[in-house]
Structures are given as C-alpha cells and as structure tokens.
C-alpha positions as CSV (number, residue, x, y, z in Angstrom):
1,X,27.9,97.2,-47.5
2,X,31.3,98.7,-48.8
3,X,32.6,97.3,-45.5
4,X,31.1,93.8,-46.1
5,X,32.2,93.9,-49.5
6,X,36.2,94.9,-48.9
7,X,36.3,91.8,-46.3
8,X,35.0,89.7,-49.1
9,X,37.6,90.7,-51.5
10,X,40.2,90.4,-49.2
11,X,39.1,87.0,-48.1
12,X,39.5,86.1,-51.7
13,X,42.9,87.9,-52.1
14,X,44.6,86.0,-49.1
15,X,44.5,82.6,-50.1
16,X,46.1,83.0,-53.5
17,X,48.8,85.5,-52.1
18,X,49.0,82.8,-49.4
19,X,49.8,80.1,-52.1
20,X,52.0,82.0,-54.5
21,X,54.2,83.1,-51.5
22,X,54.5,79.3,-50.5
23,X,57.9,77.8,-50.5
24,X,58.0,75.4,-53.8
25,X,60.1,72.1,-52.0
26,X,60.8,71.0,-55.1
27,X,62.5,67.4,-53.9
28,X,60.8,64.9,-51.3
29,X,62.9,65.7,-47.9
30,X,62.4,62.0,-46.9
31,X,63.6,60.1,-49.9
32,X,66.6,62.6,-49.6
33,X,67.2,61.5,-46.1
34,X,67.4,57.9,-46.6
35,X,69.5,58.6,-49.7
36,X,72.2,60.3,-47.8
37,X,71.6,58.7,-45.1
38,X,72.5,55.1,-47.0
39,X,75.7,57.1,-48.7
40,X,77.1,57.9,-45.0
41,X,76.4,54.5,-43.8
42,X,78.4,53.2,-47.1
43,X,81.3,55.4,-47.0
44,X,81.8,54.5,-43.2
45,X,81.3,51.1,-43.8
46,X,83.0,50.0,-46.6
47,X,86.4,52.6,-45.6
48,X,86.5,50.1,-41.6
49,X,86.2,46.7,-44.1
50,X,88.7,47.9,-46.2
51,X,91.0,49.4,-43.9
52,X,93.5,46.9,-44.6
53,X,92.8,45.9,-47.9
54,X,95.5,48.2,-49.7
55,X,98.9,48.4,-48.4
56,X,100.4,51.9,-47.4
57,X,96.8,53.6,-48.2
58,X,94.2,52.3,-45.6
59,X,91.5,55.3,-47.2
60,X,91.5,53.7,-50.6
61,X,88.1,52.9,-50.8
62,X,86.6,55.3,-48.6
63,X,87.8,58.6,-50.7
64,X,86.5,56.9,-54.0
65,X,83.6,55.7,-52.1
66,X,82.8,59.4,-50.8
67,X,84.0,60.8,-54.3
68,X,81.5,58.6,-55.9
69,X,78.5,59.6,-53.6
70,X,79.6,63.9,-54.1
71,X,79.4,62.5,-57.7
72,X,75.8,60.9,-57.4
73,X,74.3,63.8,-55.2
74,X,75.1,66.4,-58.1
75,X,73.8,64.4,-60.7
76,X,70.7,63.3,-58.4
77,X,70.2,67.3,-57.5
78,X,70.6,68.0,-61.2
79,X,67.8,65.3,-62.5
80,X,65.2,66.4,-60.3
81,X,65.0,69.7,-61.5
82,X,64.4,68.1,-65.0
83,X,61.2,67.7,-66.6
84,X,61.4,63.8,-66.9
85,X,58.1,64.3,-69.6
86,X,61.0,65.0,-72.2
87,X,62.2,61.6,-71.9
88,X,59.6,59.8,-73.7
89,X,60.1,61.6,-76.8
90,X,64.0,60.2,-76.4
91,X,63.0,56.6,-76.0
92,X,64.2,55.0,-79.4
93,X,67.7,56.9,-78.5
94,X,68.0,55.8,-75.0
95,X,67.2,52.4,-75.7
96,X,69.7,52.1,-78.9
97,X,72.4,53.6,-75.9
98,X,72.1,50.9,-73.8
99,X,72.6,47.8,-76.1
100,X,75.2,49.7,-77.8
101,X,77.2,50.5,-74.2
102,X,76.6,46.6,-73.8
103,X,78.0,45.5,-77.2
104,X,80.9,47.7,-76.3
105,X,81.4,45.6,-73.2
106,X,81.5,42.7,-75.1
107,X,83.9,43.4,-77.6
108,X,86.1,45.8,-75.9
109,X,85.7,45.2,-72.1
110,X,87.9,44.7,-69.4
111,X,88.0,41.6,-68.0
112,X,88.1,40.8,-64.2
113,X,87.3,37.7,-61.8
114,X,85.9,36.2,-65.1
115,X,83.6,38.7,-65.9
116,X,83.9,41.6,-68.7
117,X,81.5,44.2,-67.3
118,X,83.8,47.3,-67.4
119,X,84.6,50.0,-70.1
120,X,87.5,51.8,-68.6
121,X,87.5,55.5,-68.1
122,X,89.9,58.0,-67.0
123,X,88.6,57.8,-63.2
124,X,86.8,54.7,-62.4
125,X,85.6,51.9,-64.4
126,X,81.8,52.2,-66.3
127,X,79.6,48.8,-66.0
128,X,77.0,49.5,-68.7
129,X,74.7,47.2,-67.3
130,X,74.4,48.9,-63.9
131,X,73.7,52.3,-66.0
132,X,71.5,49.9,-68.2
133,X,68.8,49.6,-65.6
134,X,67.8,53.1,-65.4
135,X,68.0,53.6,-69.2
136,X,65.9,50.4,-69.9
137,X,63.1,52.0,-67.0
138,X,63.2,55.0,-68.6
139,X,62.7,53.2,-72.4
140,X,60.3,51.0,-71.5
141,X,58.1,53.4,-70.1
142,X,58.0,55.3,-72.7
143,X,57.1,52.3,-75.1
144,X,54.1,51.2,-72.4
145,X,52.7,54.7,-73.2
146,X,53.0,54.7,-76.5
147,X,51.0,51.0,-76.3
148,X,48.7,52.0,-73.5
149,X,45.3,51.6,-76.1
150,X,46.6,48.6,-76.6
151,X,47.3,47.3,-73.1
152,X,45.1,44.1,-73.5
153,X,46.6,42.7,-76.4
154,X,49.5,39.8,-75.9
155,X,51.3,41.5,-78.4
156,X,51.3,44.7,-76.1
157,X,52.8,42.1,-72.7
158,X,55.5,40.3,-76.0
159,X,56.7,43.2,-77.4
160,X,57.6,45.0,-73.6
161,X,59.0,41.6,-72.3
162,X,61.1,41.4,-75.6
163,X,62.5,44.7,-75.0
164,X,63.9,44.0,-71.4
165,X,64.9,40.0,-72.4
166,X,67.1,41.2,-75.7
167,X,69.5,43.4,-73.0
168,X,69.4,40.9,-70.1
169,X,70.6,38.1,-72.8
170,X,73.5,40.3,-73.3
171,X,74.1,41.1,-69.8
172,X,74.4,37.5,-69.1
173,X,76.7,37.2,-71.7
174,X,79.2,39.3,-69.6
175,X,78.8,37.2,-67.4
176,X,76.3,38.8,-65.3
177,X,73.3,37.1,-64.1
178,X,72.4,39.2,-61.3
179,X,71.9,42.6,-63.5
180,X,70.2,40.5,-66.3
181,X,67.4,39.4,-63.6
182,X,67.0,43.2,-62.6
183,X,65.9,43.7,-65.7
184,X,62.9,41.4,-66.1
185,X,62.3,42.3,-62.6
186,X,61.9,46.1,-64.4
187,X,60.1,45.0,-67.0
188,X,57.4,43.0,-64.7
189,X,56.7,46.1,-62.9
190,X,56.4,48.2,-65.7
191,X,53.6,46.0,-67.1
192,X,52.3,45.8,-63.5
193,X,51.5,49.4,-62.9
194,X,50.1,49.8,-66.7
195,X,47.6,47.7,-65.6
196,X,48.4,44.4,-67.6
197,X,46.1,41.7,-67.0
198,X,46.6,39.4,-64.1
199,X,46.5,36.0,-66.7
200,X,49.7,37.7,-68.5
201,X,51.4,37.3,-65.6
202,X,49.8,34.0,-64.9
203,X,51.6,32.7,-68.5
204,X,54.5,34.7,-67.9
205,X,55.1,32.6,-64.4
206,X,54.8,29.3,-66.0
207,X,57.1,30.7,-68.9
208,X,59.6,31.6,-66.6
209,X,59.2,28.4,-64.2
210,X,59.7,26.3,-67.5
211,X,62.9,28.2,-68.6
212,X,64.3,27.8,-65.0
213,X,63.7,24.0,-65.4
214,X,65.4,23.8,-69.1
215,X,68.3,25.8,-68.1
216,X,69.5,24.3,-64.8
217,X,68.3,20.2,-65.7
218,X,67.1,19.8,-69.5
219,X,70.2,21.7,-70.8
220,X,72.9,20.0,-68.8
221,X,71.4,16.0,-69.4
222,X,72.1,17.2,-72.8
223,X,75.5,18.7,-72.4
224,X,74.7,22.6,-73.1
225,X,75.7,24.5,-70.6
226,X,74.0,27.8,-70.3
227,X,75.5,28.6,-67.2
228,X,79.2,29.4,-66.5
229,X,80.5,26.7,-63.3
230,X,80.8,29.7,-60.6
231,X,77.3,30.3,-61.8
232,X,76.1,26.8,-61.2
233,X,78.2,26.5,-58.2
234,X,76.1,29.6,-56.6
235,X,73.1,28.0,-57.1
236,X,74.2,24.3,-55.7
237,X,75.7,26.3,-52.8
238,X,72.4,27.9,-52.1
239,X,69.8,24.8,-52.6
240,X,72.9,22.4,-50.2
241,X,75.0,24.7,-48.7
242,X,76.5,21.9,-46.2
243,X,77.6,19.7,-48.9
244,X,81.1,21.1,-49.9
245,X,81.3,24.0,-47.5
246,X,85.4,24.5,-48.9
247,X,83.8,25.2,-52.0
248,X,80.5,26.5,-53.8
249,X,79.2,26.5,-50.2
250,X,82.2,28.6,-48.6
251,X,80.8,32.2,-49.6
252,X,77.3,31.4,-48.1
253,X,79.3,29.9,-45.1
254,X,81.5,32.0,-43.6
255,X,78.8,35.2,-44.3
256,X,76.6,33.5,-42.0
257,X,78.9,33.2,-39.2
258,X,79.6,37.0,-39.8
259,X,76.1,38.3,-39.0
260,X,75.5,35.7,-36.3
261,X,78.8,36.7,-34.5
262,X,77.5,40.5,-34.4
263,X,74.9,39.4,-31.9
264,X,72.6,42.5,-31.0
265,X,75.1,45.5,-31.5
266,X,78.0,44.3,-33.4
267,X,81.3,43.1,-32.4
268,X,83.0,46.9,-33.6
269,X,86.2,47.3,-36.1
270,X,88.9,45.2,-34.0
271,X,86.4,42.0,-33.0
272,X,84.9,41.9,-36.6
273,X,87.9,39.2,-37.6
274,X,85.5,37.7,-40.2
275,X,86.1,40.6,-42.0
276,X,89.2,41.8,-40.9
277,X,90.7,38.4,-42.2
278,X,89.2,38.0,-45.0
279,X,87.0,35.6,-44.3
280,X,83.6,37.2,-45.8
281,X,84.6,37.4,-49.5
282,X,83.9,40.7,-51.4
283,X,83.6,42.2,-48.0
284,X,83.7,45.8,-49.4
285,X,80.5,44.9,-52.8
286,X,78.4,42.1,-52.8
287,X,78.5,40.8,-48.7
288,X,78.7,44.8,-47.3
289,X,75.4,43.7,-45.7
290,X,77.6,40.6,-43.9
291,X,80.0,43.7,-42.6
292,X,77.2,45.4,-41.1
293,X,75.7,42.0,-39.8
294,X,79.3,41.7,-38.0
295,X,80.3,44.8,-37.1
296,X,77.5,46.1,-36.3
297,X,75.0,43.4,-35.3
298,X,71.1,43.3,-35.2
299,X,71.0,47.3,-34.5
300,X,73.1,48.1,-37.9
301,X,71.1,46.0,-39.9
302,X,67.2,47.0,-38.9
303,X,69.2,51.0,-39.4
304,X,70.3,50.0,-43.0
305,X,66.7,48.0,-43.7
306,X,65.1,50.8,-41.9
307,X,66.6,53.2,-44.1
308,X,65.9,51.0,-47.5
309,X,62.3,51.1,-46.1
310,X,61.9,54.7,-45.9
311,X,63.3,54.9,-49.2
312,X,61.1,52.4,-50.7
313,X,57.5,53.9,-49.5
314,X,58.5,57.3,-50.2
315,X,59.2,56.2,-54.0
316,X,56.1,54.0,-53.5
317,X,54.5,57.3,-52.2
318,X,55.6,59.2,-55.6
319,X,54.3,56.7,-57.9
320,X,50.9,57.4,-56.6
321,X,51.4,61.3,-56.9
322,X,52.7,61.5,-60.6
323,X,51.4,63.7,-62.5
324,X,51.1,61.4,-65.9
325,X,51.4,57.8,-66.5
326,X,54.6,58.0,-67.6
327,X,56.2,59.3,-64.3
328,X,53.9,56.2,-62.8
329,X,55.3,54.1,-64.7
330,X,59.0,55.1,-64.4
331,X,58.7,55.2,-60.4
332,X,57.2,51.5,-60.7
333,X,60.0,50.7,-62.4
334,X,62.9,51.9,-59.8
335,X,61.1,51.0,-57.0
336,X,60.9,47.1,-58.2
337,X,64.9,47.9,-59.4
338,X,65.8,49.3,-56.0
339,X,63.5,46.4,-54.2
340,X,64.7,43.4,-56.0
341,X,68.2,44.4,-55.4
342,X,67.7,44.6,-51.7
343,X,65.9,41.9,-51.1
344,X,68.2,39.5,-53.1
345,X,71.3,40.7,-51.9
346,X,70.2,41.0,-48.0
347,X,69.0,37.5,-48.8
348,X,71.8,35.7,-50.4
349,X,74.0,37.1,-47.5
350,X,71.5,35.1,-45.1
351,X,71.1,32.4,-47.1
352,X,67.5,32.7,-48.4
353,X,68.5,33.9,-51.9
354,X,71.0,32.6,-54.3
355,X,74.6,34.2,-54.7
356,X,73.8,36.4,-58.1
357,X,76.1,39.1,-57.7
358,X,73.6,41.8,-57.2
359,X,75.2,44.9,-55.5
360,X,73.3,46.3,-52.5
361,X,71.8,49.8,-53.6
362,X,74.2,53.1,-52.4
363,X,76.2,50.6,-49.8
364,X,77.9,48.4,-51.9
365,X,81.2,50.0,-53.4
366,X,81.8,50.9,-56.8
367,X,81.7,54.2,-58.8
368,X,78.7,52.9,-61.9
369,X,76.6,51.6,-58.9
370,X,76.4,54.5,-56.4
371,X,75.7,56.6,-59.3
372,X,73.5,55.3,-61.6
373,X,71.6,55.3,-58.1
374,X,72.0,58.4,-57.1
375,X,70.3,58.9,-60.9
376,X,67.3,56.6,-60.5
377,X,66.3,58.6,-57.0
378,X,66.8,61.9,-58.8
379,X,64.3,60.6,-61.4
380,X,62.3,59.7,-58.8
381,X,62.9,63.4,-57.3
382,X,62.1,65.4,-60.6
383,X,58.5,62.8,-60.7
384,X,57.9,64.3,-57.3
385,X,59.3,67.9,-58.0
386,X,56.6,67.6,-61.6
387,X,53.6,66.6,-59.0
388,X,54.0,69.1,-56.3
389,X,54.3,71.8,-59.0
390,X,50.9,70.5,-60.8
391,X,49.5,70.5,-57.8
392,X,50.0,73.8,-56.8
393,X,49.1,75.2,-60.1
394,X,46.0,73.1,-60.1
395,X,45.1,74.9,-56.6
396,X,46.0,78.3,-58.0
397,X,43.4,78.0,-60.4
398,X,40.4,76.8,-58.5
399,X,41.5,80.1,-56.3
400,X,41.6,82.1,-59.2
C-alpha cells in the first residue's frame, strides 16, 4: 500500500518538476528567423545596388544599412521582454507623441525630393511617420479596449477611424501618401479583430470609394488640387503606363524590364545594368524588390516573399495566442501594417499597385524604417513572450 502510494506521489511530483525545469523560449524562433533573415538579404542587397552610388566609399550604404539592423535587433530583443499590458495605460501619451513628432516635421523638417519627412539627428535622419505607425497600433488599441462594451455603436467605428484619419491628414501633408494609407490600413484591422460589424465596413467602403472619386475627378474639374503633380503623375502612370513612358510612366517602366531581365535565377551584380546604370530609380528604397527581381531573378524573389510569408503567419499565429485583447488587437494591427506594405510595394514594382512610396518592410534602406520594424516584431515578440508564459503558469496550476 505504502508502495502504491509512493508511486502515486511521485507520479504527481514529476510532471510539475518536469514543467518548472522547462526552458522558458521567451521569443517565437520563427518570426526571429524571417526577421534576420530579411535584415541579411537587405544589407546584401542594397550594399551590390549601391556599390557605385557614392564615389570613393562603395560600403556607404551597406555599413549604415547593417548599423541600422544591429540597431533594430537590440531594440527588438529589448521590447520583447516587456510587458506590452503597460502600454495601454500610456495611450493618451503615446498618441499626443506622434502628432506632435508630425507637427515637428512640418514646421521644422528637412526637406528632400519635395518631401519634408525628416527631423535630423546626430546619426541618421528620423521620419516620424514611419515611427508613427507603430505608435498609432499601439494607441489605437488601447482606445478599442477602452470602447470594447461599446463595440456596436457607430460612434465606437467614428471615433477609432477619426483617430488614425487626423495623423494620416498630416502625413499627407508632408507629402506622404504612402504612410498616410498605412494608417487607415491600421486602423481597419484594428476594428477588424475587435469584432466590428461587417455593415461598418460595408459604409466605410463606400465612404472611401466616394473620397477616391472626389479627390482624383470632382476636385480637379473644380480646380483644387488635393494631390501634389508627382502624386497624380503616379497614379496616371499606373492606370496608362504606355502613354508617356519618358515621364509619369518611366518608374513603372524601366522596373519592369528589371525583374523580367532576371529570368529564373538572376542576371548576378555585373549583368544587372538596369541597376548598375541607374536605370531603376530609387534602386536602394522603394524598387529594392526590382534589384532582387534583376539580380536575382524568380528564385530571389519567391526567397524574399517566402520569407515575408513566414513572417506574416507567425504574427498571424501570435494574434490567435495573446493572452488579452489588447495584445490581439496590437498583433492585428502590425500584421495588416507589415502586409499592406508588402503587398503594395511588391505590387507597384510589378505594376499592379500604384507608385505610393511605401518602403518595403526590413529590405528597403533607411535608418527610421528598419527600426521602427525591428520595434513592431519585438512587440509582436513580447505578445508571444506574455502567452507562452500564461500558458505555462496556467498549466502549473491545473498540476498543482
């Protein structure tokens, strides 16, 4: 009996050792490996198209480009062992951040290409709107909580949509159209995986379908011109790109003949004259996809799409393992960031999306994108990091 009874006890006692001797993996290994994975392909990328780019210093862009992503990792490895709950409680602060970076933009910005997106700083140049998209997935999430009781309510869908439309206006104001589209795209997902119902978005479509229709027609036959000419020129370009091909159509043009001349594996560094002449404009940001297109043909871009796809259903992956609605909610809101910036830039390189500007997540080059990426996946990494460790304490008890 004594025996029977010892075995029993034991056979209680081994589980729970068994689980409080398990290694706590506090970050998804996955979403890690198509985040650095993405850096590398970056850093190599964008240091062959720029090889030539800067006189006397062919690793310009490469060393800042690596710098960046050292940068990113540390604050990615540093966010995911934060309790992203604490967060909410900052909401009205981090929202009042991000308009105010913007404002400072606008009055004080640096100016370049046309655009005043920049604040400088000792090392590399902050574009408030690119750190304005994790700050406004954060805020708004928080908000949706707070209005959760109240989810059926249009006032609930008004006030949310408000929120992300008051930043985007200013955005655009910069001018950039690209980063003022991520956020509604933001906002959409937020009230998406709150649960808003499906005739919101029904009126929000026709909303939005209307204000397309007033800005691009009713507003020009009346001589207001929302739009700045590049602007309007990137959207003729896309709906006729054969009409002037020496001018709105050009871009569109010569990135085309880039990713058909890679073939199947690429045409390497010396055959890739596309790039190597200058021919694909802003080889090294928005058309890095082009590069890898030319360069590396069909192979290099199913690794980079690959790679974004790993990325995506791992985050997707996380949203359905948060611990609280809030780290649901702020998942939803960086996978539709990170999705909407691949699929339009990938798609504007091909010529199914317009020419908005919109970087391509960790490949494109420039110091405020890579990181305020490397930011949204550590956010994504502390969601995870908050689940597993729920999850083990919720098994610890039904032991105990």
């Amino acid at each position: 009996m004594s025996a029977t009874l010892g075995t029993t006890v034991k056979d209680f006692r081994e589980p729970r050792e068994r689980v409080a001797a398990m290694p706590r993996l506090r970050i998804d290994p996955l979403l890690l490996l198509a985040t650095l994975g993405l850096i590398a392909c970056s850093v190599y990328v964008v240091g062959n198209a720029t090889r030539d780019d800067v006189p006397g210093n062919p690793h310009y862009y490469l060393y800042r480009q690596l710098a960046y992503g050292i940068v990113g990792v540390v604050l990615m490895l540093g966010l995911s062992r934060m309790d992203y709950s604490r967060l909410r409680e900052w909401r009205f602060g981090i929202y009042g951040t991000m308009i105010a970076l913007i404002l400072v933009v606008l009055a004080i910005g640096t100016a370049a290409k046309g655009s005043q997106r920049w604040i400088p700083l000792p090392f590399f140049n902050l574009q408030p709107s690119e750190l304005g998209k994790v700050l406004l997935v954060v805020a708004l999430s928080a908000f949706m909580v707070e209005r959760m009781r109240r989810l059926s309510e249009v006032e609930t869908t008004s006030r949310i949509l408000l929120l992300a439309i008051l930043p985007a206006i200013l955005v655009v104001m910069q001018p950039d159209l690209g980063s003022g589209l991520v956020y509604i795209a933001i906002a959409v997902a937020v009230l998406f995986v709150a649960g808003t119902k499906w005739t919101h978005f029904v009126v929000l479509g026709a909303i939005a379908t209307g204000a397309v229709a007033v800005v691009l027609v009713g507003a020009p036959a009346v001589g207001v011109q929302v739009l700045k000419p590049y602007q309007v020129d990137r959207l003729t370009a896309f709906v006729n790109p054969t009409d002037d091909p020496r001018k709105q159509g050009y871009q569109l043009k010569q990135s085309i003949v880039g990713i058909g001349a890679g073939q199947k594996t690429g045409r390497g560094q010396e055959g890739a004259t596309q790039t190597k002449l200058n021919f694909i404009p802003e080889h090294h940001t928005d058309f890095i996809f082009s590069v890898v297109g030319e360069e590396f043909g069909f192979a290099g871009g199913a690794l980079i799409l690959a790679l974004y796809a790993l990325l995506i259903w791992r985050a997707l992956r996380i949203l359905t393992m948060a611990k609280n609605l809030y780290g649901a909610l702020i998942v939803g809101g960086i996978a539709a960031m990170l999705m909407f910036q691949v699929f339009v830039n990938v798609g504007m390189t091909i010529g199914i999306m317009p020419i908005t500007g919109v970087p391509l997540p960790l490949m494109s080059y420039g110091g405020s994108s890579v990181i305020v990426t490397f930011m949204a996946i550590g956010l994504l990494q502390s969601v995870h990091a908050q689940a597993r460790t729920a999850s083990a304490a919720k098994g610890r008890d039904l032991i105990a």
